[in-house]
GUNUDO-518396 format. One line per 10 residues: their letters; for each residue x, y, z of N, C-alpha, C, O, CB. Coordinates in Angstrom, 1 decimal, decimal comma. Glycine has a CB too. Layout:
<pts>
a = X:Y:Z:X:Y:Z:X:Y:Z:X:Y:Z:X:Y:Z; ... .
</pts>
This chain:
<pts>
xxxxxxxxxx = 0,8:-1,2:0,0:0,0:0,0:0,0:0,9:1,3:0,0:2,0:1,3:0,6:-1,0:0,0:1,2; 0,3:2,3:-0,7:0,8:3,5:-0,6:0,5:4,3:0,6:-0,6:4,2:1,1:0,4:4,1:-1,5; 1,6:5,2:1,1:1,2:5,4:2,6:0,1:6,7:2,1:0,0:7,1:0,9:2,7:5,8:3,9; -0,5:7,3:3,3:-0,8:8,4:2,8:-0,5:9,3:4,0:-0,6:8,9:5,1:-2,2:8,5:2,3; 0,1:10,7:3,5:0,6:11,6:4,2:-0,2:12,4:3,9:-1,3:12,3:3,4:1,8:11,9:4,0; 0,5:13,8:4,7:-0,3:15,1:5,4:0,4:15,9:4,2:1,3:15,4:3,3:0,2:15,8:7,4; -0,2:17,1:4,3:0,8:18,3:3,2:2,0:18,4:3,4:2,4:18,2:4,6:0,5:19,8:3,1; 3,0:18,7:2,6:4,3:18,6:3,6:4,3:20,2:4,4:3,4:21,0:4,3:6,1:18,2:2,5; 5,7:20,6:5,2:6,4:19,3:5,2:6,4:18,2:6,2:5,5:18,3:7,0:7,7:19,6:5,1; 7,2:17,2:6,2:7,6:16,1:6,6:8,2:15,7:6,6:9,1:16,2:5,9:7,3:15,4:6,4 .
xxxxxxxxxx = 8,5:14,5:7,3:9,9:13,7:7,1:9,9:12,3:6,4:8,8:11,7:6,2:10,6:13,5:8,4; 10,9:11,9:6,2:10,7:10,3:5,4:12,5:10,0:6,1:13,5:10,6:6,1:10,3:10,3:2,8; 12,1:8,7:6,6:13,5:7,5:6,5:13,1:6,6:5,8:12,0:6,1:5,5:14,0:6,6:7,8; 14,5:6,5:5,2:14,6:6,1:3,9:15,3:4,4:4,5:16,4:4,7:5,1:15,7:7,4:2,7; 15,1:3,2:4,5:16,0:2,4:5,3:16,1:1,1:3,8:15,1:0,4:3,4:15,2:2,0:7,3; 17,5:1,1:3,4:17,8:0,4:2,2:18,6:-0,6:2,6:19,8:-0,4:2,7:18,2:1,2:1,1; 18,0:-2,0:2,8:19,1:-3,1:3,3:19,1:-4,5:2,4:18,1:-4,9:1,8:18,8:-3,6:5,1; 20,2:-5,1:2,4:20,8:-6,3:1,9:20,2:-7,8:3,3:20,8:-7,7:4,4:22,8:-5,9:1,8; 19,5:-8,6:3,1:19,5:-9,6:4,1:20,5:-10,9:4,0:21,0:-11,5:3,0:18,2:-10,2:4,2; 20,7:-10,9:5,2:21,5:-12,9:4,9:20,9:-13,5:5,2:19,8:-13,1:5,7:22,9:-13,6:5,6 .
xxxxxxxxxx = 21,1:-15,0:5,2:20,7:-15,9:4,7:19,5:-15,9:5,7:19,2:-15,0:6,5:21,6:-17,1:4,6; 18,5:-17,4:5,5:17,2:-17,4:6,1:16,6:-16,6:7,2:17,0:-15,4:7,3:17,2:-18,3:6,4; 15,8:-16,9:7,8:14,4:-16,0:8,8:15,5:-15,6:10,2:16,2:-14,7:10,5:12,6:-17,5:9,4; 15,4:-16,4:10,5:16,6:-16,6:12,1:15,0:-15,4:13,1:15,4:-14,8:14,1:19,3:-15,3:11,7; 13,9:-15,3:12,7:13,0:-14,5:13,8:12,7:-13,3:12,6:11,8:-12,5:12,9:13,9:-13,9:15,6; 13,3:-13,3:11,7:13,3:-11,4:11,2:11,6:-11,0:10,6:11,0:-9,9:10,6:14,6:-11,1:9,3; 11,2:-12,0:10,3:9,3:-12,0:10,2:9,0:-11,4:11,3:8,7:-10,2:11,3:8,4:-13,5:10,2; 8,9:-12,1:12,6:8,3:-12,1:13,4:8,9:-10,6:14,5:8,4:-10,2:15,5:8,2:-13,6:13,9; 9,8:-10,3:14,2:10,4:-8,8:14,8:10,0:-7,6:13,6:9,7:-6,5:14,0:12,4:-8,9:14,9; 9,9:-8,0:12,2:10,1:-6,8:11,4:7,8:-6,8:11,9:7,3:-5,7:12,1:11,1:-7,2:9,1 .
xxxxxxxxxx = 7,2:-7,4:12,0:5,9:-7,7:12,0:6,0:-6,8:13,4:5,6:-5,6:13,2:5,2:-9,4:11,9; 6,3:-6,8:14,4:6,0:-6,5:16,0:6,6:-5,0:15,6:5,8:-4,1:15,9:7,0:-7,5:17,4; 7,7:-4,7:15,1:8,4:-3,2:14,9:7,1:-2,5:14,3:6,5:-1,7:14,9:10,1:-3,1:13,7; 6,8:-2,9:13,0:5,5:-2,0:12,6:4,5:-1,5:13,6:4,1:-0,3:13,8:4,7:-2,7:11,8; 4,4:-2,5:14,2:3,2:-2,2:15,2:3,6:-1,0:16,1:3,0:0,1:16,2:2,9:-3,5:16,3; 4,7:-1,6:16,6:5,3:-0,5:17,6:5,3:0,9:16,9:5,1:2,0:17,5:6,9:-1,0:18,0; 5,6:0,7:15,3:5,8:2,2:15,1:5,0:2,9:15,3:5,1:3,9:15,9:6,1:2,6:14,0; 3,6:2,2:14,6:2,2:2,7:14,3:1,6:3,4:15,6:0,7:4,2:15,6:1,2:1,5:13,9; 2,3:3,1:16,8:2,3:3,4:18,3:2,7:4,6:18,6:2,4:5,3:19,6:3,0:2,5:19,0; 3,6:4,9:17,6:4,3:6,1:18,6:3,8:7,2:18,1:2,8:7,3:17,3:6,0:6,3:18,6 .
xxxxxxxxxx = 4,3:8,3:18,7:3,9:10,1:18,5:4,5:10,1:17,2:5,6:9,6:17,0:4,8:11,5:19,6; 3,5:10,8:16,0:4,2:11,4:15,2:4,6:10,5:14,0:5,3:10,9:13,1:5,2:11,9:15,8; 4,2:9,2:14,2:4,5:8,5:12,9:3,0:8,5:12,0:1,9:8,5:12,4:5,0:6,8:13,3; 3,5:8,6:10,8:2,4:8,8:9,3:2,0:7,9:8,5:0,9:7,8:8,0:3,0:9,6:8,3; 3,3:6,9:8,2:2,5:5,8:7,9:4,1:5,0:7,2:5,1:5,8:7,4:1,0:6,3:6,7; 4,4:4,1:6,6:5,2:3,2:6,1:5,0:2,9:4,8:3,9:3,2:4,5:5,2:2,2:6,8; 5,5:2,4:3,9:6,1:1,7:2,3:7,5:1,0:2,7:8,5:1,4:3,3:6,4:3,2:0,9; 7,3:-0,3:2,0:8,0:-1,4:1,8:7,8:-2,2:0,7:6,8:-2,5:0,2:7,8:-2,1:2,6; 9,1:-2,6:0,4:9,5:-3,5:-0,9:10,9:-4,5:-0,6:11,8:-4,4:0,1:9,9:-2,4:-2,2; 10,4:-5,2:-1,4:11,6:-6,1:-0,8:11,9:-7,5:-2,3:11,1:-8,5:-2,2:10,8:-7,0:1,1 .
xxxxxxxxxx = 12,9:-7,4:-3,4:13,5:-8,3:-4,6:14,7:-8,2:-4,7:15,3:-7,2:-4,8:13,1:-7,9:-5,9; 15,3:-9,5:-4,8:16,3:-9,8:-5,3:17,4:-9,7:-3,9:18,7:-9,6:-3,9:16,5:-8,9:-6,7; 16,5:-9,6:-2,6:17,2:-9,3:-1,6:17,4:-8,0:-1,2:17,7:-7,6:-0,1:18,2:-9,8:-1,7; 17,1:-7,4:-2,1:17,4:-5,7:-1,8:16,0:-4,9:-1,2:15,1:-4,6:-2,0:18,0:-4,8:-3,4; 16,0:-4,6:0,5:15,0:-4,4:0,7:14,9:-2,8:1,1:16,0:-2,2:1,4:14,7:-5,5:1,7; 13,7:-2,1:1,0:13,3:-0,7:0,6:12,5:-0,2:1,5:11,4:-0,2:0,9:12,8:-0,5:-0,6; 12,5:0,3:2,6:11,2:0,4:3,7:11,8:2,3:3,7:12,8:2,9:3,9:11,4:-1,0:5,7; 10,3:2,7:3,5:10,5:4,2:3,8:9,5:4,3:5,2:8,7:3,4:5,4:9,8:5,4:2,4; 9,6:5,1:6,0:8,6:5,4:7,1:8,6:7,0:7,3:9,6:7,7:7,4:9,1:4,6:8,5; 7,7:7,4:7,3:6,6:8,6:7,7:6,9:9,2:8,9:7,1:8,4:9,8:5,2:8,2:8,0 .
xxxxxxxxxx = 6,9:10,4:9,0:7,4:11,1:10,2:6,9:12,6:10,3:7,0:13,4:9,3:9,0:11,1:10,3; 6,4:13,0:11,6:5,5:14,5:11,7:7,0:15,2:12,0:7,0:16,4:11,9:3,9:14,8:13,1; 8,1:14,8:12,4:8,9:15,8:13,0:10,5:15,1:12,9:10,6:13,8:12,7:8,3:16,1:14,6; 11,5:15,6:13,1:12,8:15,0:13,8:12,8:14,8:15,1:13,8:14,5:15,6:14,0:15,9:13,6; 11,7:14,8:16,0:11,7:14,4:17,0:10,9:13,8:17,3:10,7:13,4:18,5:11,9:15,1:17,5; 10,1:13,6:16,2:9,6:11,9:16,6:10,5:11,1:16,0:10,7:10,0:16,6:7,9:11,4:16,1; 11,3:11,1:14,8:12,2:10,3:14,8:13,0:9,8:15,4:13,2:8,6:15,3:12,6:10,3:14,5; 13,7:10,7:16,3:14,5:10,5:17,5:14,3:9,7:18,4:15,1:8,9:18,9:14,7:11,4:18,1; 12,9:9,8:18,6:12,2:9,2:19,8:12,0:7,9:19,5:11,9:7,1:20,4:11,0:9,8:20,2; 11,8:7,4:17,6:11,0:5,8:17,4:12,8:5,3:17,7:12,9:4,2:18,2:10,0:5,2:15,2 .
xxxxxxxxxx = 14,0:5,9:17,4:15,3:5,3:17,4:15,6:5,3:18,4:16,5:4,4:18,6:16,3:5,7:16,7; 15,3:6,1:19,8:15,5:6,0:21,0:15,0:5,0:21,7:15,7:4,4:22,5:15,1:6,9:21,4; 13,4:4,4:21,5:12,5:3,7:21,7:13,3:2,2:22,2:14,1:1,7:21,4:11,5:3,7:20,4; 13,2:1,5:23,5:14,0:0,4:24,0:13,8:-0,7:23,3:14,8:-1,4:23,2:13,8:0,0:25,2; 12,7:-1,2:22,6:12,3:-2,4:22,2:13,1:-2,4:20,5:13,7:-3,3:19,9:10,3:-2,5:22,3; 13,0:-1,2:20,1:13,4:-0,5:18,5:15,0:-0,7:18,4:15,5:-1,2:17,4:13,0:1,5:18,4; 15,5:-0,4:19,5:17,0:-0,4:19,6:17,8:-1,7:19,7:18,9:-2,0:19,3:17,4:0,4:20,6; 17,0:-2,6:20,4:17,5:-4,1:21,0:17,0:-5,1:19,3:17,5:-6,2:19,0:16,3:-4,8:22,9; 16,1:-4,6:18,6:16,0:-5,0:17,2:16,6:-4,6:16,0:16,5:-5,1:14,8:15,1:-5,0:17,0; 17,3:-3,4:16,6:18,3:-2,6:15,4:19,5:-3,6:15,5:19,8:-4,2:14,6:18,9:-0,7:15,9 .
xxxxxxxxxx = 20,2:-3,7:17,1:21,0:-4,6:17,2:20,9:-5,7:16,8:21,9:-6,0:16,2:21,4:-4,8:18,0; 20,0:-6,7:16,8:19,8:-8,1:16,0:19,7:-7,9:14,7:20,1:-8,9:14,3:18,6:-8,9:16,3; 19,5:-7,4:14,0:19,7:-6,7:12,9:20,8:-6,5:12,4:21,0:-7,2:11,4:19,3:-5,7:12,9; 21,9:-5,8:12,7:23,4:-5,6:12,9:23,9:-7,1:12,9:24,6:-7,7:12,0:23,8:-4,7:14,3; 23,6:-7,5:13,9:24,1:-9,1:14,3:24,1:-10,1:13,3:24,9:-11,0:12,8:23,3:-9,8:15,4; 22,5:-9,7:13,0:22,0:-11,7:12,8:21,8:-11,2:11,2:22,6:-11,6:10,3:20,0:-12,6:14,0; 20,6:-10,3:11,1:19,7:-10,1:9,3:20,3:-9,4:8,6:19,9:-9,8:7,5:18,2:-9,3:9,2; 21,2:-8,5:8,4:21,8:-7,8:7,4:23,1:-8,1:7,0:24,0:-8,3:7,8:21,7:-6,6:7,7; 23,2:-8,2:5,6:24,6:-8,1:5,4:25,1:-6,3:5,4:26,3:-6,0:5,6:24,8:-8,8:3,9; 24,3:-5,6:5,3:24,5:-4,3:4,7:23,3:-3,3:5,2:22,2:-3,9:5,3:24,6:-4,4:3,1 .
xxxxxxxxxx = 23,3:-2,3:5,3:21,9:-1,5:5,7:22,4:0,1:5,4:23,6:0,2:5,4:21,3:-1,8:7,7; 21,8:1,0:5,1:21,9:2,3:5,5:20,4:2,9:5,8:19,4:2,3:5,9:22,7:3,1:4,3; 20,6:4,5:6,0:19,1:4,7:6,8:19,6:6,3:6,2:20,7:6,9:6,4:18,9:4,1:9,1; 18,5:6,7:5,6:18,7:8,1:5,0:17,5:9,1:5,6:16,4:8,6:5,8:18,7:8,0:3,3; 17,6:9,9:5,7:16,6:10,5:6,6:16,7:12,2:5,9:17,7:12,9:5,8:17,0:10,3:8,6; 14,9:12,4:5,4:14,7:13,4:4,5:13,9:14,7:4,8:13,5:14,7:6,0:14,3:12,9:3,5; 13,6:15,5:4,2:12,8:16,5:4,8:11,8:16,5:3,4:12,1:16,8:2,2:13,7:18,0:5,4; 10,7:16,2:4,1:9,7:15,8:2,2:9,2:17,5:2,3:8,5:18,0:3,2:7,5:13,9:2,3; 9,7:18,3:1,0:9,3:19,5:0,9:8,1:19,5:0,3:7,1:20,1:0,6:10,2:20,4:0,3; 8,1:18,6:-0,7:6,7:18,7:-1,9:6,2:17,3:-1,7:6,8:16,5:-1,1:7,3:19,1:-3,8 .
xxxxxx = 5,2:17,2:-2,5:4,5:15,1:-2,5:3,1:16,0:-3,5:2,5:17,1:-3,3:3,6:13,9:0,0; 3,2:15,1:-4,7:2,0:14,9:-5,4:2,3:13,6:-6,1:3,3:13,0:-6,3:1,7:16,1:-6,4; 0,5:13,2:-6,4:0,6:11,9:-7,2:-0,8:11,7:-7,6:-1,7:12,5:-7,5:1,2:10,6:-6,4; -1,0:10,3:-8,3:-2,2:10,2:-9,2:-2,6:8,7:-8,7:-1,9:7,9:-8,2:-1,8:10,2:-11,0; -4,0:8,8:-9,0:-5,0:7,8:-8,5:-6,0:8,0:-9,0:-6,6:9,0:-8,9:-5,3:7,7:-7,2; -6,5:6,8:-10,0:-7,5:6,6:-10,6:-9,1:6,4:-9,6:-10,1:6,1:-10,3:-7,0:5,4:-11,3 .
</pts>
């Protein structure tokens, strides 16, 4: 699904990662993290993709300080580290200020 946002501006993380090999739990953490996000102050909404291994998750943000706060968040951080550890070969995390947003829908 397409997320749907507010007028801007806004924010967007941009989070672009490589996985290794099989599950080792990453379903059942990347499923519970959503939830959690959907929880916090200030989150807008999420987009995800994921071929050939190369996975694409943007997330929605009213502020830099609710970002701060979902990366601060204890449960968020102890799954960043398993992450690091166990699911990624590779990851970066780009973090934007959405000035403009238009688009089309039939």
């Amino acid at each position: 699904m397409i997320a749907t946002t507010p007028a801007p501006p806004y924010y967007a993380v941009i989070f672009s990662s490589l996985r290794t090999e099989g599950d080792q739990g990453y379903a059942e953490a990347a499923t519970r993290m959503l939830a959690l996000a959907r929880e916090q102050p200030g989150f807008l909404g999420v987009e995800s993709a994921r071929e050939d291994g190369l996975g694409i998750t943007v997330s929605y943000w009213s502020s830099e300080a609710a970002i701060l706060a979902w990366k601060q968040q204890a449960e968020h951080q102890a799954v960043r580290e398993q992450g690091r550890a166990t699911w990624y070969s590779t990851f970066h995390t780009r973090v934007c200020k959405v000035q403009r947003a238009y688009g089309f829908a039939h």
